[in-house]
C-alpha distance (Angstrom), angle and dihedral (degrees) to the residues before:
residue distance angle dihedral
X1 . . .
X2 3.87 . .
X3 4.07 121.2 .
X4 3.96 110.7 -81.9
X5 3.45 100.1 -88.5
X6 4.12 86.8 -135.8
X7 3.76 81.5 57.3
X8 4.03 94.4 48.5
X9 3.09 89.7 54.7
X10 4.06 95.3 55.9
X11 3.59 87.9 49.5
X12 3.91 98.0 51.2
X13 3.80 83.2 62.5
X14 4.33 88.3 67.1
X15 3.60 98.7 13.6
X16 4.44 87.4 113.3
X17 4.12 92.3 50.1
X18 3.42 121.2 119.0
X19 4.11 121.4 -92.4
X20 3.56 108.7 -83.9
X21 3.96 100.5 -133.7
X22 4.13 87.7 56.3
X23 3.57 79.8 58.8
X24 4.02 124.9 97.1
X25 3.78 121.3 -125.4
X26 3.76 99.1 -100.0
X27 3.94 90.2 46.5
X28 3.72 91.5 52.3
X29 3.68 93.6 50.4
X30 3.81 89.3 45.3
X31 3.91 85.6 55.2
X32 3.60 91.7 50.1
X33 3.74 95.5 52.7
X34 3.61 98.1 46.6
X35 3.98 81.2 63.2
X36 3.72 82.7 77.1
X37 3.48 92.7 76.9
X38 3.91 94.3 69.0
X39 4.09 88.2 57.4
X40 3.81 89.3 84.0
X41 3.43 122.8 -141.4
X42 3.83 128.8 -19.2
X43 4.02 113.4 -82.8
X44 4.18 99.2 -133.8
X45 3.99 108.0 -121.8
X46 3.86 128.9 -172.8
X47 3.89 94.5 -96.4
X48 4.01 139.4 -28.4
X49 3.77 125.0 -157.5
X50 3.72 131.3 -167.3
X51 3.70 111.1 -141.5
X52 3.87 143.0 155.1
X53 4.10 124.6 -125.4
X54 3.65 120.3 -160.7
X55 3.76 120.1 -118.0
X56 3.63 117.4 171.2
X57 3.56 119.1 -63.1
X58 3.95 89.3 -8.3
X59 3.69 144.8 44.3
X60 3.92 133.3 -116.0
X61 3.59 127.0 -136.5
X62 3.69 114.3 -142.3
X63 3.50 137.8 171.4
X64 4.21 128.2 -136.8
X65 3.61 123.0 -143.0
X66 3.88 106.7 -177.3
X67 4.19 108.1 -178.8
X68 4.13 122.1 -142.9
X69 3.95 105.1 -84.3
X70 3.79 148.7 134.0
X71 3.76 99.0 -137.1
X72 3.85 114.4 114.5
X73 3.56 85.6 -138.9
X74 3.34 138.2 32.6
X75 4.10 136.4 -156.7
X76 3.61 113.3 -118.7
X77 3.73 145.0 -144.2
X78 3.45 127.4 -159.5
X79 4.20 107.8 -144.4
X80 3.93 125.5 -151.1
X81 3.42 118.3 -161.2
X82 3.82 115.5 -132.2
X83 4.02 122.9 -138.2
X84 3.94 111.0 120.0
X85 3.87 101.5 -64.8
X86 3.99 71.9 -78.8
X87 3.68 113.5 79.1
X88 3.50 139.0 16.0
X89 3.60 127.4 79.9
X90 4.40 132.6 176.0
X91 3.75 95.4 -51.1
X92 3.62 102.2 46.3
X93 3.41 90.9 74.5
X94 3.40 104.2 15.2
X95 3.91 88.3 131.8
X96 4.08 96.6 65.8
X97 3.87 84.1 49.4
X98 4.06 91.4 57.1
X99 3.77 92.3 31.8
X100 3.83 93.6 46.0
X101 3.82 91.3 47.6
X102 3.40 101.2 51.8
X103 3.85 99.0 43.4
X104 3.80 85.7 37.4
X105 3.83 92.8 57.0
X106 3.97 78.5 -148.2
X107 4.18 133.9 103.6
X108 3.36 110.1 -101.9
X109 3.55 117.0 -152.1
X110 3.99 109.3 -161.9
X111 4.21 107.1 -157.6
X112 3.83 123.9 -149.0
X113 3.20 103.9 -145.3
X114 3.66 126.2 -174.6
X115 4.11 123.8 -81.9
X116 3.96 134.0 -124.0
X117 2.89 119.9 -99.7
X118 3.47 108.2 36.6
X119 4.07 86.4 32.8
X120 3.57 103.9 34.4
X121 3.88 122.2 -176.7
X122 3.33 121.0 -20.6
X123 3.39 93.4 28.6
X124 3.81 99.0 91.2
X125 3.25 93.2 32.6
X126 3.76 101.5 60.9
X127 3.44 85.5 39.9
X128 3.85 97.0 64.5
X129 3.77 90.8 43.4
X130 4.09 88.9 41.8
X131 3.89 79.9 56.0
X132 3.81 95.5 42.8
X133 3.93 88.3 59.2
X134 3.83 102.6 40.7
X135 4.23 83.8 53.0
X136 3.84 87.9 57.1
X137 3.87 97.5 49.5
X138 3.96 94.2 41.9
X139 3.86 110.8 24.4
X140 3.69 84.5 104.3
X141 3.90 90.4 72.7
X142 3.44 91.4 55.8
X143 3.44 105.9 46.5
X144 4.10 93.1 -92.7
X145 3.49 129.1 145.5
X146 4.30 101.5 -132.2
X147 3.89 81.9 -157.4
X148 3.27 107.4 56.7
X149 3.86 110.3 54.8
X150 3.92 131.5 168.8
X151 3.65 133.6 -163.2
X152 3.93 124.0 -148.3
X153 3.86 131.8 163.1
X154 3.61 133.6 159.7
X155 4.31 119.1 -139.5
X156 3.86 105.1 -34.9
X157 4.46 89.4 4.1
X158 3.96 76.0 56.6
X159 4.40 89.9 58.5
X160 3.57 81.8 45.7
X161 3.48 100.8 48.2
X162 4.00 87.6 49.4
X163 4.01 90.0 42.3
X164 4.07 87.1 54.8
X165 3.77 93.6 47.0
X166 3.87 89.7 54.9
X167 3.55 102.1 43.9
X168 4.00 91.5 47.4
X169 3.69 84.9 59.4
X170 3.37 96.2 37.2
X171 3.81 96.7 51.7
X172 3.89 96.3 34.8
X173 4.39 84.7 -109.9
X174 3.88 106.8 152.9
X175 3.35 126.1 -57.4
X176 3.46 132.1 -105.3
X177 3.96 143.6 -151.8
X178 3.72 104.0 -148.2
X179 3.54 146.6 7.3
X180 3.70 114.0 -154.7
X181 3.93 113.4 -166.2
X182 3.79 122.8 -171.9
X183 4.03 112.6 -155.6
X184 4.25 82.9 -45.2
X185 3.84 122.6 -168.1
X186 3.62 105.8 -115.8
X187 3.96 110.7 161.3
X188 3.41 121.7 44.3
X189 3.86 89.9 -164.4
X190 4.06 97.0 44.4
X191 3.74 112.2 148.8
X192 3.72 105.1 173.3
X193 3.47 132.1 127.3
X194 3.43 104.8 -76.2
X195 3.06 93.0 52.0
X196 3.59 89.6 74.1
X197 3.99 97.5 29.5
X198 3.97 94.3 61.7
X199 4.04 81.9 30.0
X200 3.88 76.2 124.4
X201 3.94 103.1 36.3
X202 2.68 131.3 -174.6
X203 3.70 103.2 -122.6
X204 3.72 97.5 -4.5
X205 4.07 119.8 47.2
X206 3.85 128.6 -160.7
X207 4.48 77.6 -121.7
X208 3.41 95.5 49.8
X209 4.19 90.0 45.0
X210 3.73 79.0 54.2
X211 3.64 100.0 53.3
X212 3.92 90.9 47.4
X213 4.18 91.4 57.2
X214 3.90 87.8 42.1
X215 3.60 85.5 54.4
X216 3.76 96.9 36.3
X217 3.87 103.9 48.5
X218 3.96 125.1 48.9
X219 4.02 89.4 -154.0
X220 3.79 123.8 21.0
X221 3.68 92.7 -130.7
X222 3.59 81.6 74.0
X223 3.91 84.5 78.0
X224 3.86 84.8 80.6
X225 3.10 100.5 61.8
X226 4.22 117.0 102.9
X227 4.19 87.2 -146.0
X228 4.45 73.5 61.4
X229 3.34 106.0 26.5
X230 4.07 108.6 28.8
X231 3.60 94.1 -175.3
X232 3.75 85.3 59.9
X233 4.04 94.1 70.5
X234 3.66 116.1 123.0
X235 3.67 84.2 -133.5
X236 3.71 142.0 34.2
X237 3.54 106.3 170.0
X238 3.89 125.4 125.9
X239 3.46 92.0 16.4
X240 3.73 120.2 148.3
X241 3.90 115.7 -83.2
X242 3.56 110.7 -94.8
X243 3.65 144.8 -145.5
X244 4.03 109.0 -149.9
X245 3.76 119.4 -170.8
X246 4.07 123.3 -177.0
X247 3.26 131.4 174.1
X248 4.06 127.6 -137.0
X249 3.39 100.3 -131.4
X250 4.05 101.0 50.6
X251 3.69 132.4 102.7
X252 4.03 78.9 -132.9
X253 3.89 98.9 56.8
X254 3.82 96.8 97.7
X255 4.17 100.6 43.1
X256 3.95 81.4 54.3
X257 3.64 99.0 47.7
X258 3.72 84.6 41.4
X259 4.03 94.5 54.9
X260 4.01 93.2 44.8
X261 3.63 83.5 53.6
X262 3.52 97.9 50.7
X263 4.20 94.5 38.2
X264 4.49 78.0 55.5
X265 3.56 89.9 52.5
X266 4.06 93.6 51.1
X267 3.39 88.1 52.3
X268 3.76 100.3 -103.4
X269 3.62 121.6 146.5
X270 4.01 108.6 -104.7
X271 3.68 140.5 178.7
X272 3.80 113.5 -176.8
X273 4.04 109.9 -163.4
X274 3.95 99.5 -160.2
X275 3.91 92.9 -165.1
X276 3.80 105.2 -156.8
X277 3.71 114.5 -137.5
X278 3.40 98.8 21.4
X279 3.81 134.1 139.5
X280 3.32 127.1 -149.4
X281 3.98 114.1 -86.2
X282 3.79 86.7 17.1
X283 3.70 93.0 143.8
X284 4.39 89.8 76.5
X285 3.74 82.7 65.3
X286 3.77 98.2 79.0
X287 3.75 90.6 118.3
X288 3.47 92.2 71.4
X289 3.68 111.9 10.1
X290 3.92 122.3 83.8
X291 4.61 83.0 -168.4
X292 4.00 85.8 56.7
X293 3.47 93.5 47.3
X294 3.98 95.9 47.2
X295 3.82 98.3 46.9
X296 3.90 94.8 45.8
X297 3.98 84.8 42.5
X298 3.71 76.8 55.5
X299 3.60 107.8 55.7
X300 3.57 89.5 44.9
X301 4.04 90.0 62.8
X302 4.03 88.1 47.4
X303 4.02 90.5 51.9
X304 4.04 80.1 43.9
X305 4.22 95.5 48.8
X306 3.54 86.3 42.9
X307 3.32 98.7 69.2
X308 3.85 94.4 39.6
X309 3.70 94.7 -109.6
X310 3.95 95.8 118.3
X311 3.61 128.7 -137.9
X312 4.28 137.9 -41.3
């Protein structure tokens, strides 16, 4: 089907700007944030707090979104940011922290992770995992349950949401209840259709795709890798249910249809929300968008059911 015509509209507002791969790295990122303005306005939570979180020789910034409630303890979900493994950081999507943690019912702890180029990969990988690990040892002193964990990311947050919930199985790290994936990047060397149907976007090119992994990866051999390329893992099974959501119109659709697929034939719990219309990074449209506003609304009440808390 055609574009949302919410979404059209959005896009009408940028469709003139310059291709994003003839851009440099601090004009792409300046792009990206300037998305935040079609989030709307801030949803109010409980309390946030700024803080830093050791991680070898560095320290990570990350954000905490604790939700209105009387529990003593609350699940939580650790958030990564989407934007290329390039851009992004705890205000570009500020909004699908708030919005997750209050439909959620859980503390969301959003995780900025290092940037390509100056951090190429691993970087942002082992941060996310870095950040998985310090959440399990200290959720307790901010109201966190350590046992009850969630996973969400959004585009290349989404491949390192996946990445996290593999190498926490992998390496024995704590366990966790759900992995929630929104339109994620999960093969560096995906050639299937949509990959040429959405060649053009909107939004998100096959180009600018490009200039993210040429940013991303210091060798393209690195595309093999399954810490890269999650869908590339000799091995899905026992992975943590999932919640997979592509959109039609995205160079991504296919790898993400592709993963669910393969997480369903492990044997892992999946629900794939196909979300016709849809561009890729719809969900920073919320502003203006009643489709973005559903589907994140969405993935909040799967975090929520996951945890056997019911529904808002």
């Amino acid at each position: 089907m055609a574009v949302d015509t919410q979404i059209a509209a959005v896009l009408a507002t940028f469709a003139e700007s310059p291709a994003p791969e003839s851009l440099t790295v601090a004009q792409n990122r300046a792009v990206v944030s300037a998305l935040a303005e079609f989030s709307g306005s801030q949803q109010p939570v409980a309390s946030v707090s700024d803080i830093r979180i050791p991680a070898d020789s560095h320290d990570i910034p990350v954000r905490i979104y604790r939700p209105a409630s009387t529990d003593q303890a609350l699940a939580v979900t650790l958030f990564l940011h989407g934007g290329g493994w390039v851009t992004g950081d705890l205000d570009s999507q500020d909004h699908i922290a708030r919005a997750t943690a209050n439909r959620s019912g859980t503390i969301v702890v959003s995780v900025d992770y290092r940037l390509a180029p100056e951090h190429p990969f691993p970087a942002a990988a082992d941060d996310a995992y870095a950040a998985l690990l310090w959440i399990a040892e200290h959720a307790s002193t901010f109201g966190g349950d350590p046992q009850r964990l969630a996973l969400l990311g959004e585009s290349a947050g989404g491949n390192l949401a996946a990445v996290v919930a593999q190498e926490t199985l992998r390496r024995g790290g704590p366990p966790v209840t759900i992995q929630v994936l929104a339109y994620p990047a999960t093969d560096r060397f995906d050639d299937s259709p949509s990959m040429y149907e959405s060649a053009l976007g909107p939004v998100l090119t096959r180009s600018w795709l490009e200039w993210f992994w040429g940013a991303y990866l210091s060798s393209p051999d690195l595309g093999a890798d399954p810490r890269v390329s999650p869908a590339r893992a000799d091995s899905l099974h026992g992975l943590a249910p999932a919640v997979v959501v592509t959109a039609e119109h995205d160079p991504l659709r296919d790898q993400g249809s592709h993963y669910a697929a393969r997480l369903r034939e492990a044997g892992v719990q999946v629900k794939h929300i196909p979300v016709p219309g849809a561009v890729h990074g719809f969900l920073s449209f919320t502003r203006d968008v009643d489709l973005s506003r559903e589907v994140l609304d969405q993935l909040g009440d799967e975090i929520r059911r996951a945890f056997g808390t019911g529904t808002q």
